[in-house]
C-alpha positions, 0 to 999 in steps of 0.5 A, spaced: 489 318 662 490 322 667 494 318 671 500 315 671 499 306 670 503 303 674 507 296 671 502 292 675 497 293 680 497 293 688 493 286 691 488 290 693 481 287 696 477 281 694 470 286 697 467 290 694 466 287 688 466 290 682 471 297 681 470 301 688 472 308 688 476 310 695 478 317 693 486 315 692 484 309 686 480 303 685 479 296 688 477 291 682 474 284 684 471 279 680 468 272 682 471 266 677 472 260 680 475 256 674 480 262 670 486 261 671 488 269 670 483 274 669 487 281 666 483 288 667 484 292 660 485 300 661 480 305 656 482 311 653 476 317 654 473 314 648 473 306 650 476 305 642 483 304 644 486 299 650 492 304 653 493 297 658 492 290 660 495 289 668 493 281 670 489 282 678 494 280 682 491 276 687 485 270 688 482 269 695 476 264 696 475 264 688 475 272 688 480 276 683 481 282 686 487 288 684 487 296 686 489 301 681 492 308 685 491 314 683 485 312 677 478 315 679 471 316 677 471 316 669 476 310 667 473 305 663 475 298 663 474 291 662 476 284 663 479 278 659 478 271 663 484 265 662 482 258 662 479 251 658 476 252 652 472 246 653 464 247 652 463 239 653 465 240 660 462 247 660 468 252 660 468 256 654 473 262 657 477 266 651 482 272 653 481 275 647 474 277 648 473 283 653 468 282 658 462 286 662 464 287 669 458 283 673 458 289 677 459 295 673 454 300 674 455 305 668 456 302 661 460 307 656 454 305 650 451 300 647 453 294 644 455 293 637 454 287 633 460 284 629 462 276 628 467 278 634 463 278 639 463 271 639 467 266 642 467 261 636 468 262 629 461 264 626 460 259 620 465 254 623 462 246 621 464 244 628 460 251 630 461 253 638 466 248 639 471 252 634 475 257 638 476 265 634 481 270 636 479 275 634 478 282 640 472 283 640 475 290 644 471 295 639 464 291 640 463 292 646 460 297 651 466 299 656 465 299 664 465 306 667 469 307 674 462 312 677 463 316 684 456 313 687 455 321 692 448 324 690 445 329 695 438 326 698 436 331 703 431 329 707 429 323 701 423 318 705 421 312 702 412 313 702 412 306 704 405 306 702 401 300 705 401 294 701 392 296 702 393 303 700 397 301 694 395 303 686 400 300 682 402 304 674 406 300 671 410 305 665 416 305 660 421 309 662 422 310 654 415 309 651 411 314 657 415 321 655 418 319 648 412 322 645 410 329 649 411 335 646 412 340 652 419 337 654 425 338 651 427 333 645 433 331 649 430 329 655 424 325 652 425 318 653 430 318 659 429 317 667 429 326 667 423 325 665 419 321 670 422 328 675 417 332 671 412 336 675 406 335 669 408 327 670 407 327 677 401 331 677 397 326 672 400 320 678 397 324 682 391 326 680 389 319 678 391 317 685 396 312 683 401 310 690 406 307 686 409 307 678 413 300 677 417 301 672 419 296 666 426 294 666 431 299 666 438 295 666 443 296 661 440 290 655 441 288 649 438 290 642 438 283 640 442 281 632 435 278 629 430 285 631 436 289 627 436 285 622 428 286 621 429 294 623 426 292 630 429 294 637 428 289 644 423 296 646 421 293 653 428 290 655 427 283 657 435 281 655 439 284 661 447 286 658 448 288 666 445 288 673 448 294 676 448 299 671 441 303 668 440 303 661 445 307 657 440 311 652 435 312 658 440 317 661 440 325 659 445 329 660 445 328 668 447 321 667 445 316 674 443 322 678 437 323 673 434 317 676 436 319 683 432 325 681 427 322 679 426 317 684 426 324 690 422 327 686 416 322 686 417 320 693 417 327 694 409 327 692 408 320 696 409 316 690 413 310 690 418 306 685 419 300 683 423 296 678 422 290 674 427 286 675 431 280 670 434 275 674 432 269 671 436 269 664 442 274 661 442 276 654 448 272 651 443 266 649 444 259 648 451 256 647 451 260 640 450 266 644 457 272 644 462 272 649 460 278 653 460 278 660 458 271 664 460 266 659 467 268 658 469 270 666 466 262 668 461 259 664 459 252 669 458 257 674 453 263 672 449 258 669 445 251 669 448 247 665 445 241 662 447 234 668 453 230 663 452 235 657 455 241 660 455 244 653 448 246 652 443 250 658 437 248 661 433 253 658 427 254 663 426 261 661 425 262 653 431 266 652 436 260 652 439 261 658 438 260 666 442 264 670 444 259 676 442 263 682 443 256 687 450 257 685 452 261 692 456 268 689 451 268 684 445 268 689 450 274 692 450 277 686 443 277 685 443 279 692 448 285 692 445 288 685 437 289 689 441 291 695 445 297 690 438 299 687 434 299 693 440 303 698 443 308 692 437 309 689 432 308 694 427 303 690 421 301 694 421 295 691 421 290 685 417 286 681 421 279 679 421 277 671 419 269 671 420 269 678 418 261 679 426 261 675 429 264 681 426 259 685 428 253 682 432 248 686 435 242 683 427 239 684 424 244 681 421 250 684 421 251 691 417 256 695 423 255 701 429 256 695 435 259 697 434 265 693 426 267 696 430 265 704 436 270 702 431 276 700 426 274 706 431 275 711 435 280 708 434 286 713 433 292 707 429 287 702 425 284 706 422 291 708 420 293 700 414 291 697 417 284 693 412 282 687 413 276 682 412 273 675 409 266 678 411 262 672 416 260 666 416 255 661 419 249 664 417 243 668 412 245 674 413 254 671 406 255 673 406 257 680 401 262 681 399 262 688 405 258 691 410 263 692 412 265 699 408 269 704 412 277 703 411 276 695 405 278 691 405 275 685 401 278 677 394 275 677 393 272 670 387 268 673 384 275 676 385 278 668 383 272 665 376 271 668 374 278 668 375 280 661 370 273 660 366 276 665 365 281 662 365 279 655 358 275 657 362 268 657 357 263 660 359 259 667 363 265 670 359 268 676 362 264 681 370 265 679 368 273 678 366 272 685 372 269 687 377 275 684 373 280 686 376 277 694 382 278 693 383 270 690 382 266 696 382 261 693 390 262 690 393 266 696 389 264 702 394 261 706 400 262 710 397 267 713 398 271 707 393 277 706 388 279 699 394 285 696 399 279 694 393 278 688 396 284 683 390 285 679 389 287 673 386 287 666 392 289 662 400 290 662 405 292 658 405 283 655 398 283 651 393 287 649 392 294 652 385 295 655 382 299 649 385 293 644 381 288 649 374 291 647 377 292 640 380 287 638 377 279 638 383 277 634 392 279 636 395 283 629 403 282 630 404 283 623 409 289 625 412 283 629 415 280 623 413 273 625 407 272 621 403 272 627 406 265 630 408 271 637 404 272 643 398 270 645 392 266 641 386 267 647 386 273 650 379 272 651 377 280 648 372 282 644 371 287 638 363 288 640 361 288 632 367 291 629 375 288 628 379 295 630 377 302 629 370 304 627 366 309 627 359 306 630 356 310 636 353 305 638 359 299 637 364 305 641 359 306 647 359 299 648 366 298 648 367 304 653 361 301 658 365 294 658 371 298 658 369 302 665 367 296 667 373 292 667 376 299 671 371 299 676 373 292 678 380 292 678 379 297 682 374 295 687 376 288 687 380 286 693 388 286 692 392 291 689 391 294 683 395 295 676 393 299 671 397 299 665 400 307 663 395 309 658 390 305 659 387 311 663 385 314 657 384 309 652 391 307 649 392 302 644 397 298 640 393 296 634 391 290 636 399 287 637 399 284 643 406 281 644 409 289 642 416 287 645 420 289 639 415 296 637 420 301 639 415 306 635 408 309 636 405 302 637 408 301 643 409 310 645 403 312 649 400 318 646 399 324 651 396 328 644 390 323 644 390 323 652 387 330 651 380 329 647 374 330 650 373 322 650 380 321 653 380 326 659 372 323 660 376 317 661 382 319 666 377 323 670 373 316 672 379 312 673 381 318 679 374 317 681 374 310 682 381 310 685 378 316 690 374 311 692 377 306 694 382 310 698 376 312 702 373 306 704 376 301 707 371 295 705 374 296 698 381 295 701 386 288 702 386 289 709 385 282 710 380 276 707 373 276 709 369 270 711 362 272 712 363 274 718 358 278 723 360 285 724 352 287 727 346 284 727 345 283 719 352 286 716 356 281 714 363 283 712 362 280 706 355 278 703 352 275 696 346 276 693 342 276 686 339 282 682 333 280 686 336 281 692 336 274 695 343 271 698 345 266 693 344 259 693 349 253 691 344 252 686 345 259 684 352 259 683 352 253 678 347 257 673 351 258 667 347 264 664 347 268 670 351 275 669 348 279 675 351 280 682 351 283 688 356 284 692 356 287 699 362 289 703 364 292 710 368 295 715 369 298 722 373 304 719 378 303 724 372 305 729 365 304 731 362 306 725 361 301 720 362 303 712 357 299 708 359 298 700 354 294 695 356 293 688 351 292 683 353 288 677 350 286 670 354 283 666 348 281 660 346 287 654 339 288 657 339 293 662 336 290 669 332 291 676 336 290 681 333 290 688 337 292 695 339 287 699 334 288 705 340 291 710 338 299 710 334 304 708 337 309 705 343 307 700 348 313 697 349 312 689 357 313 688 358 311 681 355 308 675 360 305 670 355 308 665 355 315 665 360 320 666 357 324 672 359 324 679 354 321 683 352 322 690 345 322 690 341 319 696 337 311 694 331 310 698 327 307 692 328 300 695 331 298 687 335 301 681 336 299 674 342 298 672 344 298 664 347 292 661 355 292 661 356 296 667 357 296 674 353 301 680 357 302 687 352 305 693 354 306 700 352 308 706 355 314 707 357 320 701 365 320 702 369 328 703 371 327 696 364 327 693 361 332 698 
């Protein structure tokens, strides 16, 4: 210590929460509505040994709040909360385990595992309603006192337009642990993310924004250890302030702000995916380790007259209560802390139909989605959900408010079928290729709320979804029982790897194809990192445990000639939806006349033809012609026809009759740029692949 510790603390402030450096020492305050003391526990610099335990001195409106003169950025500290130990009434308060401060923003490292962690005596025949005593100090991750000042110069969030946005969805870990052109103690962490060859490959697909997999502090789960397994994606939060330890270099936070003004330098935006909905302790035989020890009745939702057990509406035995009014605060003031002092651009809420839970189930007008609407910072970042959970009435896609998007499964689902030559699918291809009206067309909202896309970090990668018709999770150690059983891919002859030209060809056409959609389709696309170059997990499509090479992306496989071909077509595609607005999510089209017979969206066959009603409902239909258009901003209309074959066997499909000349911007089958100039009245198109044509060659292909 560095200071003197005074016998007791001073009154201090019950705001900020949290420990809130103000040059002369530290303000402590924490929210427990039913303790009935709460001690701040004072570290020596190595967190092993307790030098201090002064009570906080003072409660207003349920805050606990004390200020330590002299302490500074640095100290280590945790908490110890007094109160009932009663888990029938839903109290299960233990002072001799320390706790997390909610609002830490930096923690001293991992949690270790030990018996001690538990508020019950582990092995007890009366199992959660026994009491132990032992501390569980030297388990713990101790709190970090941190000074928050960090130079941003002249930092610009890009406030890329949602029709703009190209979404790259990483691991902070898994997309630099594996690249050899980086220092070894920099690969991995948030450092980096702020290094030029990255930025330079964002920016060479043309990618806006990088959403990051969840970079809070979280938990290396007992049971994945005990398997030789780690939680690798880092959905089981240990803090909603503090950025995952092992993530840091030697920069510590700042690393993260760095990289945060170094791809808003190059115009690309970062946003976080968020884990509100559940913390890490589980059900009522969890540890003690932060908000079950401060108030247990108030952090989470607890079953009505059985209050020892929790609602589980997310699956990881726990529900945290965010209708509870400091609860929602914290929520609240944790999205308002990345977002002011790390200029976030937005977040993607894991389970989001959890937080808008009320006490009837999930309601688009629930407290949590008023407070963020209306809150004048967040409601100006791009805000996404994951529209679903595991409890009653969880599938909520489509339903969330206007100001969200919201992952399209359905838009992942009908395309692998689509292209996988399912029959009866033409017409709900159709549907996702326009925004998913059908889901987001009301309440004025626009086509970009449908995040498209055909893979994410949950489920195959898009190089598994050609290889693989069945998932292989046995590095998972759960005898396949994990993950999703339909996941609607195909191998095309061959389960996993081959060596048949003709199996891999077929698999990269089908391949090009689902890219060219997601692109193509009206609302935002998502591509998940690696797939641009043809990543793959082996077939295991639940990889949340695979700290390793399964789950790594491999930038020595990006540089084969086969992986570099494919990353050139995904810039290509993405270049091409940037320079025409018709391919964009300015707003739903409804056939709408924009000159004598353009349309602003048309459908027709290979024939030609507009499609009938009949048409629609062929099941063995696999072509489609989609024509789109847009006044540019101006007088001039751009005009994009997409011709598509779903079937095996290569077909003619002859153009609308809409204009004389047509200009080849893309065939999925080859590898060439195209510009060529159409005037033959009819083209062939290969089986399994998609043609773009227009009226205009853009800047980009000149």
């Amino acid at each position: 210590m560095f200071f003197e510790i005074p016998d007791r603390l001073m009154p201090g402030h019950p705001f900020p929460m949290g420990a809130t450096y103000d040059g002369q020492g530290v303000n402590f305050a924490v929210f427990s509505a039913n303790a009935g003391k709460i001690d701040l526990c004072i570290f020596d610099a190595a967190g092993r040994k307790e030098v201090a335990r002064l009570p906080l001195p003072d409660c207003t409106n349920e805050i606990w709040h004390g200020y330590l003169p002299e302490a500074g950025p640095g100290l280590l500290y945790g908490l110890r909360a007094h109160g009932p130990y009663d888990p029938h009434r839903g109290h299960r308060f233990n002072p001799n385990k320390l706790l997390i401060d909610p609002y830490a923003k930096l923690l001293s490292g991992p949690l270790r595992w030990a018996d001690a962690l538990f508020g019950y005596r582990l092995g007890s025949p009366r199992v959660d309603l026994s009491f132990d005593r032992r501390d569980s100090a030297p388990a713990l991750p101790k709190a970090v006192v941190v000074e928050e000042a960090f130079n941003w110069g002249d930092d610009r969030r890009p406030c890329v337009p949602w029709s703009k946005t190209v979404i790259y969805e990483a691991h902070v870990r898994g997309i630099s642990i594996m690249r050899d052109d980086l220092r070894a103690d920099l690969r991995g962490t948030f450092a980096a993310l702020a290094n030029p060859r990255f930025i330079d490959h964002l920016l060479k697909l043309g990618v806006t924004t990088v959403e990051l997999m969840p970079v809070n502090a979280f938990m290396q789960d007992h049971f994945l250890l005990g398997r030789g397994l780690r939680n690798y994606w880092g959905y089981s939060p240990l803090s909603f302030f503090a950025p995952e330890p092992t993530y840091l270099s030697k920069g510590g936070l700042h690393d993260m702000r760095m990289a945060v003004r170094r791809l808003h330098a190059a115009g690309i935006e970062v946003i976080l995916d968020v884990v509100y909905n559940h913390t890490s302790s589980g059900n009522e035989k969890g540890p003690t380790i932060c908000f079950r020890g401060l108030d247990n009745a108030s952090y989470f939702r607890l079953v009505p007259g059985n209050e020892r057990y929790y609602i589980n509406e997310t699956g990881c035995g726990n529900t945290l209560n965010v209708s509870h009014p400091r609860v929602l605060q914290m929520v609240m003031d944790s999205l308002r802390y990345w977002a002011e002092s790390y200029h976030i651009d937005g977040f993607r809420f894991d389970l989001g139909a959890t937080l808008g839970r009320e006490g009837a189930g999930f309601d688009p007008g629930s407290g949590f989605f008023d407070a963020i609407l209306q809150d004048p910072v967040l409601s100006r970042l791009k805000l996404i959900s994951e529209p679903w959970d595991i409890g009653p009435g969880g599938y909520q896609l489509g339903n969330h408010p206007p100001g969200f998007a919201e992952w399209n499964d359905k838009f992942r689902d009908g395309v692998r079928r689509f292209w996988r030559g399912d029959s009866g699918q033409r017409a709900d291809f159709a549907a996702r290729l326009s925004g998913s009206a059908d889901l987001f067309n009301r309440r004025h909202r626009k086509p970009w709320a449908s995040i498209n896309y055909v893979a994410s970090h949950d489920g195959f990668t898009l190089q598994d979804v050609v290889s693989y018709t069945e998932k292989h999770n046995e590095a998972n150690g759960e005898n396949g029982n994990d993950g999703h059983s339909e996941n609607y891919s195909a191998n095309w002859g061959v389960e996993g790897p081959t060596d048949g030209r003709g199996i891999l060809e077929l698999r990269n056409r089908v391949r090009r194809a689902m890219l060219a959609t997601v692109m193509f389709a009206q609302g935002t696309p998502m591509l998940l990192a690696g797939d641009e170059f043809g990543r793959t997990q082996r077939g295991n499509n639940n990889a949340y445990c695979q700290d390793n090479e399964i789950s790594w992306v491999d930038w020595h496989a990006a540089q084969t000639p086969e992986a570099k071909s494919l990353t050139a077509y995904v810039g290509r595609l993405i270049t091409l939806r940037h320079n025409f607005e018709a391919m964009q999510a300015q707003r739903f089209l409804h056939g709408d006349e924009l000159e004598p017979g353009i349309r602003d969206v048309a459908w027709y066959d290979e024939r030609g033809k507009e499609l009938s009603s009949d048409a629609w409902q062929n099941p063995e239909a696999r072509a489609l012609t989609v024509q789109r258009a847009n006044t540019n901003g101006g007088d001039a209309i751009d005009i994009v026809l997409m011709c598509i074959n779903a079937g095996h066997d290569p077909l003619s499909f002859i153009f609308p009759d809409l204009l004389s000349t047509w200009y080849l911007l893309l065939d999925s089958a080859v590898d060439e740029t195209l510009a060529q100039e159409m005037r033959d009245g009819s083209v062939e198109v290969q089986g399994h692949s998609v043609m773009v044509f227009a009226n205009r060659i853009p800047k980009a292909l000149r």
